[in-house]
Each structure stands twice: as structure tokens, then as C-alpha cells.
N, C-alpha and C positions, 0 to 999 in steps of 0.2 A: 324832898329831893328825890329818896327813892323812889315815890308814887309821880312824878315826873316824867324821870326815866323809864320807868315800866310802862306808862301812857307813850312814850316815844316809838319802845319797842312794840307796841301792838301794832303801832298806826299801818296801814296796806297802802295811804295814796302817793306817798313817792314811791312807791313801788311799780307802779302801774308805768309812770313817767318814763321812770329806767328804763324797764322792757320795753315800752313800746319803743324809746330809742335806738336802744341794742337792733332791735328785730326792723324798724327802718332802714337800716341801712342794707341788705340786701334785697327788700323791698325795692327800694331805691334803683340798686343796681340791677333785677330783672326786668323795672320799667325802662333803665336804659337800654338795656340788650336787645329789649321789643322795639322801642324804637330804631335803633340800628337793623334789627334783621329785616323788617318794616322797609327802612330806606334799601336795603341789599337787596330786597324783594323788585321792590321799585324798579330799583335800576335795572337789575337783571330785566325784567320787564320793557323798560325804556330799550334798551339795546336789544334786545329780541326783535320786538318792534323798527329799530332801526334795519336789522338783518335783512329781515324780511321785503322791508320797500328798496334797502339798496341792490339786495340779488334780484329783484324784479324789474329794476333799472337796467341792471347789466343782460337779462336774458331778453329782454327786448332787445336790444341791439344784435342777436343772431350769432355768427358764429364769426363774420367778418373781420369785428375787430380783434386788434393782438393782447393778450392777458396783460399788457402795461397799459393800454388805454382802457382793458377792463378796470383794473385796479384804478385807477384814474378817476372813472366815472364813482367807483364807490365809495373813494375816498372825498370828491364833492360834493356827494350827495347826501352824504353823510356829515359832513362840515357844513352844509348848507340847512339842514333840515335837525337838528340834533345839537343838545349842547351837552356831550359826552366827551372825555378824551379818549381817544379809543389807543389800544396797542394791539401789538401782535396779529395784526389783520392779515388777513391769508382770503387769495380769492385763487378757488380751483375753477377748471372747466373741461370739459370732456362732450366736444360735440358739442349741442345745442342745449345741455346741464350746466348749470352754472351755482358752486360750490362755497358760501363767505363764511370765515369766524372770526373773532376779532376779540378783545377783554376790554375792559374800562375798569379804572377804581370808582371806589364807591368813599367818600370820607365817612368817618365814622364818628357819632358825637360821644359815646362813654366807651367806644371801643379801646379808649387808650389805658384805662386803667386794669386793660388785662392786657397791653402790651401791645394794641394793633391800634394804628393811626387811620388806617384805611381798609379798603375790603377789595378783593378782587370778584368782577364777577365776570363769566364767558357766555358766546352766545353764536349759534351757528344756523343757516341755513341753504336751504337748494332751492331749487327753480329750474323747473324748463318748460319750452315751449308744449303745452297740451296737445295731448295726442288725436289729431283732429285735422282734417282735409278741408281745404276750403276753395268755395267755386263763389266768384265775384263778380257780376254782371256792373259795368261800370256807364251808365244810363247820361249822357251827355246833352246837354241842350248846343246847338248847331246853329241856331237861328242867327238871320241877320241883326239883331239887336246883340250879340254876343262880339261880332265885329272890335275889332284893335286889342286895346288892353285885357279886358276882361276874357279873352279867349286866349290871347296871349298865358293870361295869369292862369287861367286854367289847366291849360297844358301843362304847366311848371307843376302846378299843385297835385296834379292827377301821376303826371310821370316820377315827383316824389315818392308818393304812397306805393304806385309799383318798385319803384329801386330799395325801398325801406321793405315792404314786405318779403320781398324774393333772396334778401340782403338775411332776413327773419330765420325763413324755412328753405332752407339748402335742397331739401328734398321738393326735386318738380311736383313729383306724381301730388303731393300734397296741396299745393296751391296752383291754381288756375286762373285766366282774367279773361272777362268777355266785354266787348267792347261793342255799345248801344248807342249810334251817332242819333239825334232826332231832332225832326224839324219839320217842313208839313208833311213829309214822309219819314218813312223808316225804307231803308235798301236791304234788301237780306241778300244781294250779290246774282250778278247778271247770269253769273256761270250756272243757275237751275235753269233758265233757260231753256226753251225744245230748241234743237238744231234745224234744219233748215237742206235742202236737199239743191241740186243747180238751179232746178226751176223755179225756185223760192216755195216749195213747198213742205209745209210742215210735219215732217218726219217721226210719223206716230211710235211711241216707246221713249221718247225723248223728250226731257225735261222731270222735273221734281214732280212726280206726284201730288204733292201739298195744293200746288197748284192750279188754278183752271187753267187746264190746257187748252179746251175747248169751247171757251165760251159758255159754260153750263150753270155758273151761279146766278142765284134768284133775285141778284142784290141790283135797286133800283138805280137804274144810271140811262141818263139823260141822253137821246138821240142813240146811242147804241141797246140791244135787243141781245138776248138768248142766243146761241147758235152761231157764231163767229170768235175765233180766238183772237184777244188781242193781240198776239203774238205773233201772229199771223198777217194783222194789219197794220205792224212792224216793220215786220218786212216785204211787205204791198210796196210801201213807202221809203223803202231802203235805209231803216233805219234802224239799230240794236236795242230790245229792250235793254234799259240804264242797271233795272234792279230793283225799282220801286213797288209797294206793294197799297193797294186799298188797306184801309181797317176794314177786317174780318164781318160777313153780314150776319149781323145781331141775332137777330131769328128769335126763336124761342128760349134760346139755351143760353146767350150773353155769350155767343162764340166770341165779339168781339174783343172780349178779356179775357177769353179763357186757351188754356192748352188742350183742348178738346182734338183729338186726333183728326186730322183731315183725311175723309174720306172720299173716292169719286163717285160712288153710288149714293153719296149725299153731298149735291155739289155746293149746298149752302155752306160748308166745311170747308168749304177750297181756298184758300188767299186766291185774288183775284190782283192782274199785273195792273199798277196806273199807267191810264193811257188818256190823254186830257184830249177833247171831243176836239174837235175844229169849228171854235165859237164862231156868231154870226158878224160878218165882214163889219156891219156898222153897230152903234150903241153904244158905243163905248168901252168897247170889250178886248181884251189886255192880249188874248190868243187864239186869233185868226190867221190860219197860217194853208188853208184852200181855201180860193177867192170860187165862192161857191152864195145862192141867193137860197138856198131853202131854209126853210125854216124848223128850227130841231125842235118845236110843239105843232108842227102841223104834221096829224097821225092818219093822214090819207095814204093809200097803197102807193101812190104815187111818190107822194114825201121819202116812205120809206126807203125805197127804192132810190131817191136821189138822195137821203143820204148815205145810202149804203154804198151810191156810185162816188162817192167824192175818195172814199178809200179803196177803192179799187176790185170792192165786193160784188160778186151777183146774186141775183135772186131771183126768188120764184114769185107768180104774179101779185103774191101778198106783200111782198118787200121783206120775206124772211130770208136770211143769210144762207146761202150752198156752200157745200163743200166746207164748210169752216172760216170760210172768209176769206178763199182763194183767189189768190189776184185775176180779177175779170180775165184779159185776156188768154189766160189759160182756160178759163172755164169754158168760154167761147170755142176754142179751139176741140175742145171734147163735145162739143155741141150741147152744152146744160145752159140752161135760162129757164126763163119760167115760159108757161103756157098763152095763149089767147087770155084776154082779160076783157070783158064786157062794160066796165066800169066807163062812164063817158071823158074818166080826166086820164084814160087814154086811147090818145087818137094815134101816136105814133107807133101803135105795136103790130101795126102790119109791114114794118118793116122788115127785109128777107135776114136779116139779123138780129134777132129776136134775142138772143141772149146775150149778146154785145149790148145792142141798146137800150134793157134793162140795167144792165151795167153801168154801159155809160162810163165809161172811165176811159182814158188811152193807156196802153201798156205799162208805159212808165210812171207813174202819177207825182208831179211836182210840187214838194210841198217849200213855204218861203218860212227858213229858221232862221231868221235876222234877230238880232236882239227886242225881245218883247217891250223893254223902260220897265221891267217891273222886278227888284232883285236880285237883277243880273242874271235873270234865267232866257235863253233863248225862246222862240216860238216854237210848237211844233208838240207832238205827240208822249211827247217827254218835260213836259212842260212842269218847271216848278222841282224835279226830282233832282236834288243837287247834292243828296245824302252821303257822303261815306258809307259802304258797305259795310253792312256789321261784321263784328270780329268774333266767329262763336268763341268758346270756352278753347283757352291755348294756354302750355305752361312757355310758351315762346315771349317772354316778356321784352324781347328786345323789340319785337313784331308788333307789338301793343302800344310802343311806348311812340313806336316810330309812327303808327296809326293813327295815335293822337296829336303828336307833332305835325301831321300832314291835315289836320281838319281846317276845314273852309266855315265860312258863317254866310250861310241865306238861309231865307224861306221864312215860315212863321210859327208856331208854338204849339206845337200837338202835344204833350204832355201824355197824355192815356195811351199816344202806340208808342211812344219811348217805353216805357214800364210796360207797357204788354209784352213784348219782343225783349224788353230783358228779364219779364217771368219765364217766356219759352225758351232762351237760349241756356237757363239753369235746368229749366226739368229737361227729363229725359224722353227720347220720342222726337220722332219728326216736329216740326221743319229741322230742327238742331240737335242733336243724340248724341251732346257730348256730356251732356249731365248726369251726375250720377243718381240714385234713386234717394230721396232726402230718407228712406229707412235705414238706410247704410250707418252702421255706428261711425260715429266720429265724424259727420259731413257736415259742414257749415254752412248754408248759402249765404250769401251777401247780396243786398242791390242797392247799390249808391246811386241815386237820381240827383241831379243839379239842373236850375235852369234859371232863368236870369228875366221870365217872362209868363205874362199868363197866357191861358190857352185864346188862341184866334182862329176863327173861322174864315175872314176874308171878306164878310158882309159887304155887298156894295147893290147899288142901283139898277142893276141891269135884269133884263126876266129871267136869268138861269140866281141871281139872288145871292150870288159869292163867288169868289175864282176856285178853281176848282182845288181840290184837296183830298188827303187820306177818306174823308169823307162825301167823295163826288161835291154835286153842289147842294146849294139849301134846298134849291125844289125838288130833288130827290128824297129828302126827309128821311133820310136815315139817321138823324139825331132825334126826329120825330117833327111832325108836325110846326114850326117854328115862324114868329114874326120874322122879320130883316131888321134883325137887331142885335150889335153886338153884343150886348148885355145877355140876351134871351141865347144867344148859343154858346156866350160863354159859361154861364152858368148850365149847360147842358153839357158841355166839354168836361167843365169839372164835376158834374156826377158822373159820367162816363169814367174817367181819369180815379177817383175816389173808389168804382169801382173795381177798375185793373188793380190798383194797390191792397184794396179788401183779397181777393182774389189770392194773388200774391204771396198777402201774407197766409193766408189760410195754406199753401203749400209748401209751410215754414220755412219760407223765406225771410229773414231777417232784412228789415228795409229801411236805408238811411236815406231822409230827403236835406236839401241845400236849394235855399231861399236867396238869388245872388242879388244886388241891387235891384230888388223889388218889391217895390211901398206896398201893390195893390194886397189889400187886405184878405181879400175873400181867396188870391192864390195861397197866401200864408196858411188861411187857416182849411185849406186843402190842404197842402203838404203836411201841414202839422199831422192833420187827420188820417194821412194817407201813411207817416212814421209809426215802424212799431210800438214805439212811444213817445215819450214828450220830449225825453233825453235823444232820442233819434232823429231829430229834428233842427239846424242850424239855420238861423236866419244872418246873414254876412250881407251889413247893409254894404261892408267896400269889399273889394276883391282882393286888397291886401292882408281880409281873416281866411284866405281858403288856403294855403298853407295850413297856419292852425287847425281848421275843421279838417280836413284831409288826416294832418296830423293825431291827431284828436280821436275819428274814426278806426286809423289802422290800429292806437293802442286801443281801442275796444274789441273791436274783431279779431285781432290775435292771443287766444288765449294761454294766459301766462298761470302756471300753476305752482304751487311753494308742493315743493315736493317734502318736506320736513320745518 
């Protein structure tokens, strides 16, 4: 028995059982406390998280609304996105800062056997508007296919994004909008313009420099020559240039898409005014508006001459333009015409008014602007320029908004001079000088393009081979060289077009494109291409997503920062 018990007392293996019991049980309780402080971390974490998207909610709304509809919005957005109970929420704001904290419990799974059921945890954050200026070129398709609803909806979408932004940033000087109408022109406003003197003569020092005043760009254009300003044979014809301008002549350098300073000592630099030719009476040609028989490819001295006389021009025996393309009868009266001409196809120049009837014109010269059937553009010299004036850069958003409200739908799909003329109306420098220099810390640019259409030329049957356009006609070949085929210039469009936007972006401008009901594919995947990126790019097969994208956009571009 004693040798038993003494074997009892040696034994060590209940011993081990014991201890390791004892010593479990705090074991035990610091895996609870891990898990607990684990879920406390969590949460804190989750609510952090929530701080932070709901003051980013509230600082996007700007300073307009009242701290009870602040509080409002974060208290749904938080209900809506969050399955936290929150307390003690407090939304501060100060100006366009915007201040949340708020606490939530946390339950607690072994926190109760040290006497807590639950855990409180806090969590606070700021927000405000980033400190950063932004200039907005808002690039518009105009065309007749945007007619009724979709132009309608437009407006709505576009005058949103302005009331929502300006709503944003309280401070003008900060935000700006330019407003880019486009369609087979772009209008940059009739007021550059030269003035005009009683005698209807063009009053040298007047008008924008940017400009050919005088007739002096290189750029190929059908039946008119070097050496006469269109401006001039405006008002020959008693009639106002509108504001219309050519796309820029290409030359070597891609002036067409570029901000390249225009110079007059290099007149290929110049914007050049549209001034659509006085097509030939028959052929089926859409604007004929002097009942006139020459032929604008017959490049006899003679031709020249008669078509220089239909607008009111005189000339010297070659048929090159005087004086700038002074209305005949004055030229006449200073005794200018040209010389004897030996040439057998004329017989009538020994008449004792020799530079009247190289002219050929009467004083007044009658042109017929009857409705053309084509767009609803009239006939006449001004033919097809239906544009809205662009809106340079203005923190006058009521001015913009009313701008857009006032837009008309004709004409047909120039793509590449919308985004040209809203890269120039951001940077800085003539024709536009309200931009600031993209080195400037904190300066945004923006270019929202929308259009609802692919690019059109106008292709048709007739020898000038298109209706006339930004791009004169096709036999001018200033897209190059071209069949009479819609396909072959639309695809010359959109490399042209793909270029403005290379261009563009390269002068860090940030650039959003808007695809509106428009299947064609090969425009998609221009815009896509022409978008800063893939995310900058909305394709809205209805016109009931441009709200959304609108909406969509301004919370991209205004940047919103968690200050804490």
C-alpha cells in the first residue's frame, strides 16, 4: 500500500493537465481581447472610410447649400452606403471646407467579462475644393442632325454642369467656360472684322491681325487668286462678313491644328474669312447667286478677269486683283485697270474705258439670297455659315448658359475645327488671350467635345466635287489629293480631327469626348482615341445618359481633396 502511494506521489502526468488548465484560461481571454480589438480596429477603419466619401459628398456641392441639407446629404449617404450606427455626428463648414465626425459602437464578443458590452469608436474628416483654377472650352456639335430633342437635351445637360460648377467654386477668378459652337464652320465673331470707310473701302489698320485682311494666304481656293480681301468683296456686295472662318492652311507645320501664332509676314498663318464662290448657274449646284456664264476652271486672262468682274473686282491685263478687290466702279474713277493686252480673246479692250470694262461689273452688284433648299442656309457669299459665335473664356456664366440656350442646329460635321478653336480659345495668345499659361500652378484645362455625328464633307457630283466648306471644295485638295467619295474624305476628316486632339492634348489639356446617338463605328473609335483616356470617353447611345455624363464629368474635373 505504501509502495502505491509513493508511485502516486511521483507520478508528474496529472500535473501537466492541471497547469496547462490553469494557464488556458488567460490564454483564452487574450485571444478574446485580439479578437475584439481586431473588430475595434475594423470598425474604426469602416467609419474612417465612411468619413471620408461622405465629406466628399458634401464638398462637392459647394458652398450653396445650408449646413441642414449639408447634414442631410451625410447622413444619406451614410445610411445608404454603410451598415454602421453612427452617433454624435457633427458636420462643420467654413467656406468651401467641409468638416464630419461622428462615433459608432462596436459590439464586443469577450469584452463583457471585463465589464464592456460594446466599444465606442470616433472618426473625423475635411475636405475641400483643391486649390486649382480651371478653364473649360465646352466644344458643341451644332449640326443639323442635332435638331429637336437631342439639342434640346443638350442644353439642359450642358447648362446643368455650368450651374453645378459655379454653384462649386464661389471664386470667378477660378473657374471659367468657353463656349465652342461647331458645324461646317466654326464663327470666331464678326466684330474682328476691318471697318469699311463711306466709299466702301477697306480701311487699312482695321480688323484682327490673325486674319487675311488682304487676300495674302497660299491656301488653294477655287475661282478666287492671291491679292483681293475677302472682306472687301463683302462689301463689293453689301453684305457683312457673318464670322465664319476657313480651317487654317496646313502647309508644313499642321497650322491646321495647331496654336501657332499667326503672322502677316507669313500669310500662310492667317485664318482666312469663308466666303463661298458664286457656283456655276447650271449643274446642279446648290449656290448660284450671280447669274454669270464663266467658267471658275477656265484659267484664260480672260476668265480671270470675268470672274473677278462678277464681284465687283478690277484688274490688270492678267486678271490679277487691284487695289485689294475694290469695288470696280471706284477703281474706274481713279483711272486703274489694266493695260493693252495682245491676247486674241480680247477684242473688246480697245474700248475708251478700259478699266471699267475689264471690271465689268455696274456700281452696285446684285446678288439673289433667296433660300438655297439646302439646310436652311440662304444663297450668297455667306453661304452654309450658320454658327454661333464662339464664347472665349468668361467667368460670366449667365452669358454662357444663355449662349447655349440660343443655339440653332444646321450645317454638317466638322469635328477637327470644333477641337481646334477650343484648343486655341484655352491657350494663351491671339486669336483668343484669355488663357492662362498651362505652367501656371494650379490651372486645369478642360475640353468637352460632344457631337451626335461623323465628319462630312458634302461629296456630290458636280466638277467643284463637294458644297463648299471649312475646307473650300474637294478639287482644292486641301485634305489632299481625294476620290469623290464619302468614305475617302471622311476618313481624311478623322485623321485630320485625331490630329487636333493629339495636338491638344499634348498642351495639357485634359480632353473629354461624348459619342451621342451615333452607331458609326470608326467615329467611336476616333473619339475614343482622340480621349485622354478610355475613362474620358462616353459613348450615350440616348440622349437621356447626358445628364449622367455631364454629371459624371464635372465630378471628375473638380477636384476634391480630404484635407485630414
Amino acid at each position: 500500500m505504501r509502495g502505491v502511494l509513493r508511485r502516486f506521489l511521483r507520478s508528474s502526468g496529472g500535473n501537466f493537465a492541471i497547469t496547462a488548465a490553469i494557464l488556458s484560461i488567460p490564454l483564452l481571454l487574450a485571444a478574446g481581447v485580439g479578437v475584439d480589438l481586431t473588430t475595434i480596429s475594423r470598425s474604426r477603419a469602416e467609419l474612417q472610410q465612411a468619413m471620408d466619401a461622405a465629406v466628399l459628398a458634401v464638398a462637392r456641392e459647394g458652398e450653396n447649400i445650408t449646413n441642414q441639407q449639408a447634414e442631410q446629404i451625410v447622413r444619406t449617404f451614410l445610411s445608404n452606403n454603410y451598415q454602421l450606427t453612427f452617433a454624435n455626428l457633427k458636420v462643420n463648414r467654413q467656406g468651401t471646407s467641409v468638416t464630419i465626425d461622428a462615433t459608432a459602437e462596436t459590439n464586443m464578443a469577450f469584452g463583457s467579462l471585463f465589464g464592456y458590452e460594446d466599444w465606442t469608436v470616433a472618426a473625423a474628416s475635411t475636405a475641400d475644393i483643391a486649390f486649382a483654377s480651371y478653364e473649360i472650352a465646352l466644344v458643341l456639335d451644332t449640326t443639323g442632325s442635332m435638331a429637336g430633342g437631342k439639342l434640346s437635351t443638350m442644353k439642359d445637360a450642358v447648362g446643368g454642369m455650368i450651374e453645378s460648377m459655379s454653384a462649386q467654386i464661389q471664386n470667378r477668378d477660378k473657374l471659367k467656360f468657353a463656349l465652342v459652337p461647331f458645324a461646317t464652320f466654326v464663327n470666331v465673331g464678326p466684330e474682328y472684322g476691318p471697318r469699311f470707310d463711306r466709299r466702301g473701302r477697306q480701311i487699312a489698320g482695321t480688323g484682327a491681325p490673325w486674319l487675311d485682311l488682304t487676300g495674302s494666304s497660299p491656301v488653294p481656293q477655287t475661282e478666287l487668286s492671291m491679292g483681293a480681301s475677302r472682306f472687301q468683296l463683302y462689301e463689293n456686295m453689301g453684305k457683312r462678313w457673318p464670322g465664319c472662318v476657313e480651317t487654317r492652311y496646313r502647309g508644313r507645320a499642321d497650322y491646321d491644328v495647331s496654336d501657332a501664332a499667326a503672322d502677316p509676314s507669313r500669310p500662310e498663318t492667317l485664318f482666312v474669312p469663308a466666303f463661298s464662290i458664286d457656283e456655276p448657274d447650271t449643274g446642279g449646284y446648290t449656290n448660284s447667286y450671280i447669274k454669270s456664264a464663266v467658267d471658275p476652271f477656265d484659267d484664260t486672262r480672260r476668265a480671270r478677269r470675268e470672274r473677278w468682274a462678277k464681284y465687283g473686282v478690277a484688274t490688270d491685263r492678267n486678271g490679277n486683283p487691284l487695289l485689294g478687290g475694290l469695288l470696280s466702279d471706284v477703281t474706274g474713277l481713279l483711272g486703274l485697270g489694266g493695260g493693252d493686252d495682245d491676247d486674241d480673246d480680247d477684242d473688246d479692250d480697245d474700248d475708251d474705258d478700259r478699266g471699267r470694262r475689264r471690271a465689268g461689273a455696274p456700281a452696285n452688284i446684285k446678288i439673289d439670297d433667296s433660300p438655297s433648299g439646302y439646310e436652311g442656309f440662304d444663297k450668297g457669299p455667306d453661304f452654309a455659315c450658320g454658327t454661333h459665335p464662339i464664347v472665349p473664356l468668361t467667368s460670366d456664366y449667365r452669358q454662357v448658359r444663355a449662349t447655349v440656350r440660343s443655339l440653332e442646329a444646321r450645317g454638317t460635321t466638322n469635328i477637327m475645327e470644333g477641337v481646334s478653336w477650343g484648343m486655341r480659345v484655352l491657350t494663351p495668345g491671339e486669336p483668343f488671350g484669355q488663357g492662362q499659361p498651362r505652367t501656371k500652378p494650379g490651372i486645369q484645362k478642360i475640353m468637352v467635345v460632344l457631337t451626335d455625328g461623323a465628319n462630312y464633307l458634302g461629296v456630290n457630283d458636280t466638277e467643284l466635287g463637294s458644297r463648299y466648306s471649312s475646307h473650300g471644295y474637294l478639287v482644292d485638295e486641301r485634305l489632299g489629293r481625294l476620290p469623290p467619295s464619302g468614305s475617302a474624305t471622311n476618313t481624311a476628316m478623322n485623321a485630320r480631327t485625331l490630329a487636333a486632339c493629339n495636338y491638344a492634348k499634348a498642351q495639357g489639356i485634359e480632353l473629354y469626348t461624348i459619342r451621342l446617338e451615333e452607331p458609326d463605328v470608326k467615329t467611336g473609335t476616333m473619339l475614343q482615341q482622340c480621349a485622354t483616356s478610355a475613362d474620358h470617353y462616353f459613348d450615350a447611345p440616348s440622349r437621356s445618359q447626358l445628364d449622367d455624363v455631364f454629371e459624371e464629368i464635372r465630378e471628375r474635373v473638380v477636384r476634391l481633396r480630404l484635407a485630414s
